[in-house]
N, C-alpha and C positions, 0 to 999 in steps of 0.2 A: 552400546548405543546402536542396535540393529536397527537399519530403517529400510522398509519395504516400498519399491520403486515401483511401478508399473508404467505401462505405454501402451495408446491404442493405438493398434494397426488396423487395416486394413490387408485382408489375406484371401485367395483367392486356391481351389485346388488347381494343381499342376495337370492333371488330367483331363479335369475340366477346361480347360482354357484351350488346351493341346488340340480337345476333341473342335470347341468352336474356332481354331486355327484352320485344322482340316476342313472343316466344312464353307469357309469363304471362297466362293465362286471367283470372286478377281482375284485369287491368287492358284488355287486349284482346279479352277475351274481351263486354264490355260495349260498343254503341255510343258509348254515352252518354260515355266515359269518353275518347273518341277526338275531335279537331278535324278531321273531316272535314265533308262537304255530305252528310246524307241524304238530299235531295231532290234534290239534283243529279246528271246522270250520270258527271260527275267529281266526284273525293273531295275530291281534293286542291288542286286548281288550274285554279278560282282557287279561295281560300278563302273565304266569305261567312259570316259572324257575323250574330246574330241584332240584331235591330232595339234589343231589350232587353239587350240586354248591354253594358252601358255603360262597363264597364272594358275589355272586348276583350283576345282573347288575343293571343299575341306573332305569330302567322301573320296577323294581319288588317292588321297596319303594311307601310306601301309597302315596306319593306326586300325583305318575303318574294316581293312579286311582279316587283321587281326582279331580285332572285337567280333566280326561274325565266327571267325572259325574257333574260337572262344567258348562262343556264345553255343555253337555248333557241337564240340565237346563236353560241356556241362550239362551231362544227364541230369540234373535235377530241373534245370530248365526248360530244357525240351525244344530246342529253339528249332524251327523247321526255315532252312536258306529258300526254297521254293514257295512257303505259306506265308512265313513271318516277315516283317519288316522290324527294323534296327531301326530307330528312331536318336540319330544322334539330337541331341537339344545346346543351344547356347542362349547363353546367360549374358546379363546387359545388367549394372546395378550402375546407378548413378543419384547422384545430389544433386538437388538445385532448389536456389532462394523460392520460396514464396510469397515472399511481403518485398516492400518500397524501400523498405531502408536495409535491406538483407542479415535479418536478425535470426529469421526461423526457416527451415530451410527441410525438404521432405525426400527422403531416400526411395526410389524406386526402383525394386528387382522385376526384372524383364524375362522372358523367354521366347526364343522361337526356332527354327530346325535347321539343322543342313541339308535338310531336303529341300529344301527351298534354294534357287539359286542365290548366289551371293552378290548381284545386282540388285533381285527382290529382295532381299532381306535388307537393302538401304532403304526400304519406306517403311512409314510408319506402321502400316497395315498391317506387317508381317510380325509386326512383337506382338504378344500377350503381356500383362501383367501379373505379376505373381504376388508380387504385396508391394504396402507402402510402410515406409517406417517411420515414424516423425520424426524429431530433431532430439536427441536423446540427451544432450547437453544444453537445456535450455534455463542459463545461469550466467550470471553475467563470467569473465574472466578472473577475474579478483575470487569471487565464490569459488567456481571450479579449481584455483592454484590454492585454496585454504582446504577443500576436500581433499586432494591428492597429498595433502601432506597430512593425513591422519592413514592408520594403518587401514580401515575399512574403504577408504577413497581410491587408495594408489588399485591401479588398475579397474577400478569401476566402468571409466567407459567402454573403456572393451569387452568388459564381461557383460554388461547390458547388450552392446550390440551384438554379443553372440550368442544372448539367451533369446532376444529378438529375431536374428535370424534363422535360431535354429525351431520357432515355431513358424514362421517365414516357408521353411523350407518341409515341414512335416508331411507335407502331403508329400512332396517327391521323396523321401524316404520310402516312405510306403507303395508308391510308384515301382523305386528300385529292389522291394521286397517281393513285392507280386507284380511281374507282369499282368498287363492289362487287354484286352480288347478293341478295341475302337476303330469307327468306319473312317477311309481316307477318300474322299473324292480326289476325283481322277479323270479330270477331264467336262468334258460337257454333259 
């Protein structure tokens, strides 16, 4: 007794979003507002934080200078320290009710950069969307505790929600497959 599930999302490409991230003037349009060197002839790499900043953003941990020199050694990628920027990305996925009585409730994956300092990156402005996922269990409780207990049931949810996210996340696969292009404003 096979039975074929679907769910509409709402999906968005990852590059896309990335590119109208870069381009918003209230956030890039301000130095201040960017983890880059001002003083330095490179922007981005290496990164140096200030003497006083004692929390440190997420670009100043060995991760970030590992990933360049990484990046740096991987002939096939070609990654240039002086041309390229390393675009690290974080991700935000969260639930929440959308009706009165909290019966249905819509998954949103997020994205937005550690380039951005991590002051801006507390408003709103600074995430993108990447998809939305509806409510994938929309069955009362009694329903769902009679489906897990048939062999096709046990573990259904979870495999819905990762065949969902993983067309959710298609675009950044292919992101991660080929490097991409794109203009970053920088300023005024």
């Amino acid at each position: 007794n096979n039975t074929c599930e679907t769910a509409r999302m709402v999906i968005w490409s990852v590059a896309e979003v990335m590119q109208n991230l870069f381009f918003d003037c209230k956030i890039w349009g301000n130095m201040d507002n960017i983890n880059c060197n001002m003083t330095h002839e490179k922007l981005f790499h290496p990164f140096e934080t200030a003497p006083d900043d004692y929390i440190g953003e997420a670009l100043t941990g060995a991760w970030y200078e590992k990933t360049i020199q990484l990046l740096k050694d991987d002939a096939e990628i070609q990654f240039n320290a002086d041309t390229d920027i390393c675009i690290p990305l974080k991700f935000s996925f969260d639930a929440t009710h959308i009706d009165a009585g909290g019966r249905h409730k819509l998954t949103a994956l997020m994205v937005t950069t550690n380039l951005i300092k991590w002051h801006i990156q507390n408003h709103p402005r600074a995430w993108r969307h990447v998809g939305l996922m509806p409510d994938l269990q929309k069955m009362s409780k009694a329903a769902a505790k009679l489906s897990r207990n048939t062999p096709e049931g046990r573990g259904r949810p979870i495999r819905n929600f990762h065949a969902c996210m993983s067309e959710i996340l298609r675009s950044l696969k292919q992101v991660m497959k080929t490097p991409i292009t794109m203009l970053i404003r920088m300023g005024d």
